[in-house]
BAFI-350056 format. One line per field, with one value per residue (C-alpha): residue number from 0; residue in one letter; x, y, z. Coordinates in pm, 1 decimal. Last residue first. Layout:
N
pos: [NUM  ...]
code: [a  ...]
x: [X  ...]
y: [Y  ...]
z: [Z  ...]
end
This chain:
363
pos: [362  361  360  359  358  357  356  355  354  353  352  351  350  349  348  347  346  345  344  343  342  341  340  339  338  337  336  335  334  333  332  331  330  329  328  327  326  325  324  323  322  321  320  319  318  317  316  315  314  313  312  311  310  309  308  307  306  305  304  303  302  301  300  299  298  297  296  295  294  293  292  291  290  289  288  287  286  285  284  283  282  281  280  279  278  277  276  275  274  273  272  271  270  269  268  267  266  265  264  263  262  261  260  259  258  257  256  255  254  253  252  251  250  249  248  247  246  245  244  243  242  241  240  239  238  237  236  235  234  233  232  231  230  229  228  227  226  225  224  223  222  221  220  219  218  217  216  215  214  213  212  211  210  209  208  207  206  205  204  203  202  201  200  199  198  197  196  195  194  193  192  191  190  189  188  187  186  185  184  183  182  181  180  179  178  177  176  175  174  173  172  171  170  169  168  167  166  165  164  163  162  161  160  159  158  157  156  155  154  153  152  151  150  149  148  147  146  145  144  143  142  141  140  139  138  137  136  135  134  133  132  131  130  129  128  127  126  125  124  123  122  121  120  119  118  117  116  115  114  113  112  111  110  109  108  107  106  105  104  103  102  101  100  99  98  97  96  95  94  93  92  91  90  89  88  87  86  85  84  83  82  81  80  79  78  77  76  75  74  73  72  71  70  69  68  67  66  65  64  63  62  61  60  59  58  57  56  55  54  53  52  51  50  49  48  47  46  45  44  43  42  41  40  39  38  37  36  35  34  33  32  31  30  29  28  27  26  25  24  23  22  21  20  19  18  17  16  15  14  13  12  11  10  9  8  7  6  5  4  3  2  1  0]
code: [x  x  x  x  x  x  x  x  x  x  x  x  x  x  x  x  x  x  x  x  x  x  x  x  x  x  x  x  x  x  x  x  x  x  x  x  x  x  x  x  x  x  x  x  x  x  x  x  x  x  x  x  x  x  x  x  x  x  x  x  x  x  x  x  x  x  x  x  x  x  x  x  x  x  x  x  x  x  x  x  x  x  x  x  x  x  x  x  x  x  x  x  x  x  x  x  x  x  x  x  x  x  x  x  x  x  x  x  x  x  x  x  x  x  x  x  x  x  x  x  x  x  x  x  x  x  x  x  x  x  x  x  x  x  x  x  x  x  x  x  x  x  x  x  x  x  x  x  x  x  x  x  x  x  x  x  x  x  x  x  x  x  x  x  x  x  x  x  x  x  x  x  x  x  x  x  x  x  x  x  x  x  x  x  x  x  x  x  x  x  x  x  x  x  x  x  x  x  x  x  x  x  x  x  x  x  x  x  x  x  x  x  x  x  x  x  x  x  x  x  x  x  x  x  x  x  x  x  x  x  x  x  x  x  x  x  x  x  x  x  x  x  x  x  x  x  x  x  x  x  x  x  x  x  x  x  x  x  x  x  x  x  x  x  x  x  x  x  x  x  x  x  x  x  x  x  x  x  x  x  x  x  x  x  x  x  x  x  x  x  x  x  x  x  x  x  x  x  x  x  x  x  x  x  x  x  x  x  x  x  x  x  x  x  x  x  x  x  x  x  x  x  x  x  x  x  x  x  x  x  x  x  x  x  x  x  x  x  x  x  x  x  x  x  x  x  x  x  x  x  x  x  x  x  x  x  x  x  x  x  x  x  x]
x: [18.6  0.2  -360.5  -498.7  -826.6  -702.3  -435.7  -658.9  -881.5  -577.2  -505.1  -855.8  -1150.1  -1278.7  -1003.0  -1020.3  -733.8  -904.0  -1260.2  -1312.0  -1052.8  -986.6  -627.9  -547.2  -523.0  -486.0  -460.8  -678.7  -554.5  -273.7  -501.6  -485.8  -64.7  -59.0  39.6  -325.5  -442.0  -766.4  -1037.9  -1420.9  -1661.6  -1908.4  -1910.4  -1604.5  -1353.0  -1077.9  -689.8  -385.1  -107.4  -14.6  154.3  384.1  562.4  830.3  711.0  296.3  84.6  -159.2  -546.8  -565.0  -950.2  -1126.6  -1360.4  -1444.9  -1454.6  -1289.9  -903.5  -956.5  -956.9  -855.9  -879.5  -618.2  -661.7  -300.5  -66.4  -30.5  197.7  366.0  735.9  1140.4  1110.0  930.7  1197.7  1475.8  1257.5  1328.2  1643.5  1680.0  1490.7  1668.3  1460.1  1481.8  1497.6  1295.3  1030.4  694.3  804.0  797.2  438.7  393.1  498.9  280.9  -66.0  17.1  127.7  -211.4  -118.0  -216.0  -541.3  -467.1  -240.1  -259.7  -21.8  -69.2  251.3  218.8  342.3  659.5  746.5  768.3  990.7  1190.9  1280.9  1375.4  1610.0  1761.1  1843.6  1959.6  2194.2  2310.7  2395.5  2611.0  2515.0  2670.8  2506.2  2174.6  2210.5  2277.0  2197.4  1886.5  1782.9  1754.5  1601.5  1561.8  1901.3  2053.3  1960.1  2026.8  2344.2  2419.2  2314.8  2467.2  2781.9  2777.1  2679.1  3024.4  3270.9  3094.2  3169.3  3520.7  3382.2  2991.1  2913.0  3227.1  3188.2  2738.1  2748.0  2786.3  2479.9  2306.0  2419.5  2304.3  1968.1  1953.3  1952.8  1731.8  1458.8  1525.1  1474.1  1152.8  1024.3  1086.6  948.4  588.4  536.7  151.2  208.7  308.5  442.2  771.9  776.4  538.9  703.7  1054.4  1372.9  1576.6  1344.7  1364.8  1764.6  1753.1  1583.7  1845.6  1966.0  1830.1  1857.3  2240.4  2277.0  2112.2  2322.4  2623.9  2534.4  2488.3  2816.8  2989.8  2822.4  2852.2  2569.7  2381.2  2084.0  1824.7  2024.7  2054.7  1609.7  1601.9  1797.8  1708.1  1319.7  1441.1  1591.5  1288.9  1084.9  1320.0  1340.8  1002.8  921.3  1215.6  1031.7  686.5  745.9  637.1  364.4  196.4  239.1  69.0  302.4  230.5  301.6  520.1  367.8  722.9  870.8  1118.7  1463.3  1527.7  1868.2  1849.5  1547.3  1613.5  2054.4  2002.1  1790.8  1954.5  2295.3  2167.6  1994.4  2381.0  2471.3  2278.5  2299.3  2601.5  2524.5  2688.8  2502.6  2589.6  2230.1  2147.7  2290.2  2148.4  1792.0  1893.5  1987.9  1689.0  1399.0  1615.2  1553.0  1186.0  1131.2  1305.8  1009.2  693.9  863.4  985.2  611.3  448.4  653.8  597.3  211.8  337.5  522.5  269.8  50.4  -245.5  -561.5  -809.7  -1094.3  -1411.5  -1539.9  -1913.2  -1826.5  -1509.1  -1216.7  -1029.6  -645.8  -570.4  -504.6  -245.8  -131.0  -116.1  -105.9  -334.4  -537.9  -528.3  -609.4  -905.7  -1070.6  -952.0  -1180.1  -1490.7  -1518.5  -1351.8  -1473.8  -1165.6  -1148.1  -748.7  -618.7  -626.1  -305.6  -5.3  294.9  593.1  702.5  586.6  257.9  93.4  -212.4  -357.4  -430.0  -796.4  -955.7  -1323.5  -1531.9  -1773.4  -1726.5  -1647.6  -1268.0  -1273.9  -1020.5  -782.7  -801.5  -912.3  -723.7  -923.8  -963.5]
y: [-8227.1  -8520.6  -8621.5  -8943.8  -8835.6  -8991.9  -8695.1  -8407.6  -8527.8  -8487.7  -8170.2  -8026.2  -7947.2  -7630.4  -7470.0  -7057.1  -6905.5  -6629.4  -6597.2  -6277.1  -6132.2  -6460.4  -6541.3  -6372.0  -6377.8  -6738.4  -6877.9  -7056.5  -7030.5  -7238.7  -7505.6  -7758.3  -7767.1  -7874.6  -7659.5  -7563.6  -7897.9  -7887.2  -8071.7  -8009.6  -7992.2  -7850.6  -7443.2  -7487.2  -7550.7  -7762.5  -7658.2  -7809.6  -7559.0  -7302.8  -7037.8  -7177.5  -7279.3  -7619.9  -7687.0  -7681.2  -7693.8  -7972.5  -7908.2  -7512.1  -7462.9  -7291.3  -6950.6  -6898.9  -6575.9  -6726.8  -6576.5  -6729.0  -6674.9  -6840.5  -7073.4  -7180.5  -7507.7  -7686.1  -7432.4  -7122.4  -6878.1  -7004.9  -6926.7  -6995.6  -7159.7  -6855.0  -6663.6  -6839.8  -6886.7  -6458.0  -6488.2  -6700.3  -6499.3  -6133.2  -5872.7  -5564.3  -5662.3  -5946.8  -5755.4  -5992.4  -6222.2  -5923.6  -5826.9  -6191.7  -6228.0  -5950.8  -6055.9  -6383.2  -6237.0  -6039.5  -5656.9  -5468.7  -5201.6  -4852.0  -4562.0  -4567.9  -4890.1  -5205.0  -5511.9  -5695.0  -5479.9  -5314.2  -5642.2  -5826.1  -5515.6  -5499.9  -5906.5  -5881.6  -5640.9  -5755.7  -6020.6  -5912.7  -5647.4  -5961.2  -6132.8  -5823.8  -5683.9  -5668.8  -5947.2  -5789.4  -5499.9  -5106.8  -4886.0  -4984.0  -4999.6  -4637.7  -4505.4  -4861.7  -4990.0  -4695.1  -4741.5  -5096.6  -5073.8  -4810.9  -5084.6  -5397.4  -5185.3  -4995.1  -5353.9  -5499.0  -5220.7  -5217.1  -5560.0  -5482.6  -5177.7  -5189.4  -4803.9  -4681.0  -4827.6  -4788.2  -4410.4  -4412.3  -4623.1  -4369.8  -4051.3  -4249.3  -4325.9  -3907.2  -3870.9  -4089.8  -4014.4  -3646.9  -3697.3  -3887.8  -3612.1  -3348.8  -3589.3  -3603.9  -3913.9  -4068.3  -4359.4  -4310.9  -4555.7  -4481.5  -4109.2  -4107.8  -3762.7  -3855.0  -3851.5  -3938.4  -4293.4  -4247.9  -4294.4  -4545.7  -4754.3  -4995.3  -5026.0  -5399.2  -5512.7  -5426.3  -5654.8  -5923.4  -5917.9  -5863.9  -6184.8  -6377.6  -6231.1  -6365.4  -6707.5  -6782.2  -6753.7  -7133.2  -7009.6  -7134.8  -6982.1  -6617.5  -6643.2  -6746.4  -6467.4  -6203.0  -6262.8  -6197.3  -5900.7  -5773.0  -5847.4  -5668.7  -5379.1  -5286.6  -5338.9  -5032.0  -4873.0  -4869.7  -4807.0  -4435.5  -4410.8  -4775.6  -5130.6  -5473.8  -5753.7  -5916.9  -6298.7  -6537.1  -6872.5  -7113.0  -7275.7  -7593.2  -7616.1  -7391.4  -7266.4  -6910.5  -6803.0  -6834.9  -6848.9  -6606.0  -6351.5  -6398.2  -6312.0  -6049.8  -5883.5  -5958.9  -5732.6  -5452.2  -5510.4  -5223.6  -4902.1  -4600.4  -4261.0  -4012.6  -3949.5  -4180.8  -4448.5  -4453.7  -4402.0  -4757.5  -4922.1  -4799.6  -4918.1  -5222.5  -5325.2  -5235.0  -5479.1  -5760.8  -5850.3  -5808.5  -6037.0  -6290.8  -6287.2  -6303.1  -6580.0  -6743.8  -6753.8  -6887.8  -7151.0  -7285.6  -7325.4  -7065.6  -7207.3  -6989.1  -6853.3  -6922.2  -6619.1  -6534.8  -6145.5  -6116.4  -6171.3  -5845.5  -5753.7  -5420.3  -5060.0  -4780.1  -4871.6  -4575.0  -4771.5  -4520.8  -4559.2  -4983.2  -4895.3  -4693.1  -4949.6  -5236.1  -5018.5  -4949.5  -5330.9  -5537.6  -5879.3  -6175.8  -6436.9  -6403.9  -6320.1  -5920.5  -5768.5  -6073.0  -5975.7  -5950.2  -5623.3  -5394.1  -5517.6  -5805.6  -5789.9  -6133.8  -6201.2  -6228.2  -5941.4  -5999.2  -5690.3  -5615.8  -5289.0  -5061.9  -5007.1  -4731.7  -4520.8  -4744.8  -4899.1  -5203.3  -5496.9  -5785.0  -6164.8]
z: [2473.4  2202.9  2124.9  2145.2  2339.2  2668.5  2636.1  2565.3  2862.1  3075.4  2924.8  3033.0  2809.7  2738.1  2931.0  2897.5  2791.1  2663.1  2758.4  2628.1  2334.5  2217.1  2156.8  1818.9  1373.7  1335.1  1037.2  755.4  323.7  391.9  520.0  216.8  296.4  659.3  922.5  1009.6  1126.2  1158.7  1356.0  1319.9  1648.1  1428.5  1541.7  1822.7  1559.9  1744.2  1642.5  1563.9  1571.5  1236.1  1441.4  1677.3  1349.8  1436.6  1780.1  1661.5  1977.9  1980.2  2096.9  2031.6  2073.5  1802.7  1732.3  1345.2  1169.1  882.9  972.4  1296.8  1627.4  1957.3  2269.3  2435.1  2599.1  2421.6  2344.4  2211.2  2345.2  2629.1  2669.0  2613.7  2232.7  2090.3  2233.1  2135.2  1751.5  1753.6  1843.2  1509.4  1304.6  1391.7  1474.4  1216.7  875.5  986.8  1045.0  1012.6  1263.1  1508.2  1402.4  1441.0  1755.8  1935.0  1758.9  1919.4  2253.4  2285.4  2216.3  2555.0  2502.3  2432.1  2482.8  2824.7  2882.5  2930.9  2822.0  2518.9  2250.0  2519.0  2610.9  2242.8  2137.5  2468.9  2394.9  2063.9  2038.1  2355.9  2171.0  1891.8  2122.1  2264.7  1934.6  1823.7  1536.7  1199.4  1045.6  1133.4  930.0  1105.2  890.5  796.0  1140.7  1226.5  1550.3  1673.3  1556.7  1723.5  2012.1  2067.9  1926.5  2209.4  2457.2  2341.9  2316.2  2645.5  2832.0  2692.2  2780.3  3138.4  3180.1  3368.5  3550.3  3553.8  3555.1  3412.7  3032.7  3135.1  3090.4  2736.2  2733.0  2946.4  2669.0  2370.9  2584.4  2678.2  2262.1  2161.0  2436.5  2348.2  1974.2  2038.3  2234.7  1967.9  1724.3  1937.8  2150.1  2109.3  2248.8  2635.8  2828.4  2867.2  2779.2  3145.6  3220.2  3351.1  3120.7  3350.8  3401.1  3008.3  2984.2  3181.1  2962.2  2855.5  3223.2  3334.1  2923.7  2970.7  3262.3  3117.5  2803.4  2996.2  3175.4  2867.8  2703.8  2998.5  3050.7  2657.8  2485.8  2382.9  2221.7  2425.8  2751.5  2570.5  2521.9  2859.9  3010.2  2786.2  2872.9  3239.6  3147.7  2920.5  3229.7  3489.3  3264.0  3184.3  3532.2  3610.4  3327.6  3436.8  3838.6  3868.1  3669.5  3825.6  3623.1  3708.8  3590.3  3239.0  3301.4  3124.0  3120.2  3106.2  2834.7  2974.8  2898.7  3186.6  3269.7  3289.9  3427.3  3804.1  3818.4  3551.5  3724.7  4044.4  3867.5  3679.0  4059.1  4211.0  3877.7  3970.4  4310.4  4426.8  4333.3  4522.3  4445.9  4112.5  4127.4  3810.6  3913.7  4251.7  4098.0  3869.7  4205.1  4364.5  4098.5  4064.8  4386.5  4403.1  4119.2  4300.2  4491.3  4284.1  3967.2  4182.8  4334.8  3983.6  3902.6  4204.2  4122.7  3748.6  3957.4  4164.4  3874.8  3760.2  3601.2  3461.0  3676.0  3455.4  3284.2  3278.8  3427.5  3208.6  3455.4  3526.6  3443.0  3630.0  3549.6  3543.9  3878.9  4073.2  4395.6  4586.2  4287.1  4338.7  4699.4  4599.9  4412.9  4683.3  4891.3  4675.3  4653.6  4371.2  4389.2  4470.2  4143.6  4232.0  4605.0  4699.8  4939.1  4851.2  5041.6  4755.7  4944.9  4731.8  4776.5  4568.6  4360.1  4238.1  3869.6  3705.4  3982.5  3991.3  3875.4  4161.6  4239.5  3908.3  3746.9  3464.8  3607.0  3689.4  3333.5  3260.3  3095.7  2987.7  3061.5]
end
């Protein structure tokens, strides 16, 4: 699977992930061929590009849920697009915190980790799906680490507005990479301004959501002034959540961090993402688990057969060259690791779990 730009799309690619309509009505079903049509529908979107299938690639499984995932995702977007518009035009706003609600009541009680999509992103819409995935990241992430129902919902509510500041902004500062000082300096200063906003915004939370946000802010322009001890867990969170969305999701800058190249480069800064938050989130999705199939250090390709609770990192793998197994977590394979998912074919099922299981091996 790959992400191609809008621009680069040809007739015939087969879509990997289905396109929806604002509405949540889906317009072009998985494994569907692009024709010159669907090509200029996607433009008329102005999504910035689409995930296509490599041309040998098998379709790769999608459960009931992950589909409704991607329909959740489709159908409250356009919510928060207006609510955040309202609050920014001086305009009444009343969802923001019935959209928190929704998003806890879906995301924040599972004790199971679920496949968390990349949603298709236009110009216009980047930050307000930003939001909604770093909000429903929040929400699982908070619910693994035990937040109280108020400081959870704050969190959620803050991680729904901590980009307002850009949608004011305007000029694709969201998803561009190659921001010049001046332009960092404004997005700093217009998301010290938003957060201020946020104490009359949300009434009797809004003392809450201004903290998490301005700490937010300020840890990413300086974080060495601001430790983790003297954070607030929601601002940890949220911490951890926009960084792992922003390195995973498309943009034009270049092509979409894979999740495991993602988590370590967080892993790797503790200074500035807190451990613990940082195991919530491991602990809330898929990253590597059984079927995936990945790289190594030694230039060999393997198949993940037993996912590794205790380091998602160092999981059981198959080497596809002699059929060898390794276990990377124990001490003689210090020296092998996993540097990404496969760049074609990811996720592709070389066996299937139930085969996994007859083999002797815990999925």
């Amino acid at each position: 699977m790959q992400f191609v730009k809008t621009e680069d799309l040809k007739t015939g690619m087969r879509l990997a992930r289905p396109i929806y309509s604002k509405k949540g009505v889906l317009l072009f079903e998985r494994n569907s061929k692009l024709s010159a049509l669907a090509i200029d529908s996607v433009r008329n979107f102005g999504l910035l590009g689409i995930y296509i299938l490599e041309p040998a690639e098998p379709l790769p499984p999608m459960t009931v849920e992950d589909l409704e995932f991607e329909r959740f995702q489709t159908r409250t977007i356009f919510s928060i697009q207006d609510e955040i518009d309202n609050i920014l035009y001086g305009k009444k706003h009343t969802k923001l915190q019935m959209i928190a609600n929704m998003i806890i009541k879906n995301f924040g009680h599972l004790d199971n980790k679920i496949n968390f999509y990349q949603n298709l992103r236009s110009r216009d819409d980047y930050v307000y799906r930003h939001s909604l995935n770093v909000a429903i990241l929040c929400t699982m992430m908070s619910h693994m680490l035990n937040l109280k129902r108020e400081e959870q919902f704050q969190t959620v509510l803050a991680a729904l507005v901590h980009d307002i500041g850009k949608v004011h902004l305007g000029g694709g500062l969201a998803y561009r990479d190659d921001l010049s000082e001046e332009e960092q300096m404004q997005i700093y200063t217009e998301a010290m301004k938003s957060a201020e906003m946020m104490e009359n915004v949300f009434g009797v939370d809004g003392a809450g959501v201004r903290r998490i946000c301005t700490q937010a802010v300020k840890k990413e322009k300086e974080p060495e002034q601001l430790p983790n001890h003297k954070m607030l867990m929601g601002e940890k969170i949220l911490a951890v959540a926009n960084r792992y969305d922003e390195l995973t999701a498309m943009s034009l800058g270049g092509e979409r961090k894979s999740e495991v190249i993602a988590i370590q480069k967080i892993i790797d800064n503790p200074e500035m993402y807190d451990i613990q938050v940082v195991h919530a989130l491991i602990q809330s999705i898929k990253i590597l688990f059984p079927g995936v199939s990945v790289e190594l250090n030694t230039g060999d390709k393997a198949l993940i057969l037993v996912e590794n609770t205790d380091n998602i990192l160092r999981p059981v793998v198959l080497c596809f060259h002699d059929n060898h197994i390794l276990d990377l977590s124990l001490p003689y394979n210090d020296d092998i690791r996993i540097v990404d998912i496969m760049k074609t074919l990811d996720n592709r099922y070389i066996m299937d779990i139930e085969s996994l299981k007859k083999a002797g091996f815990n999925t």
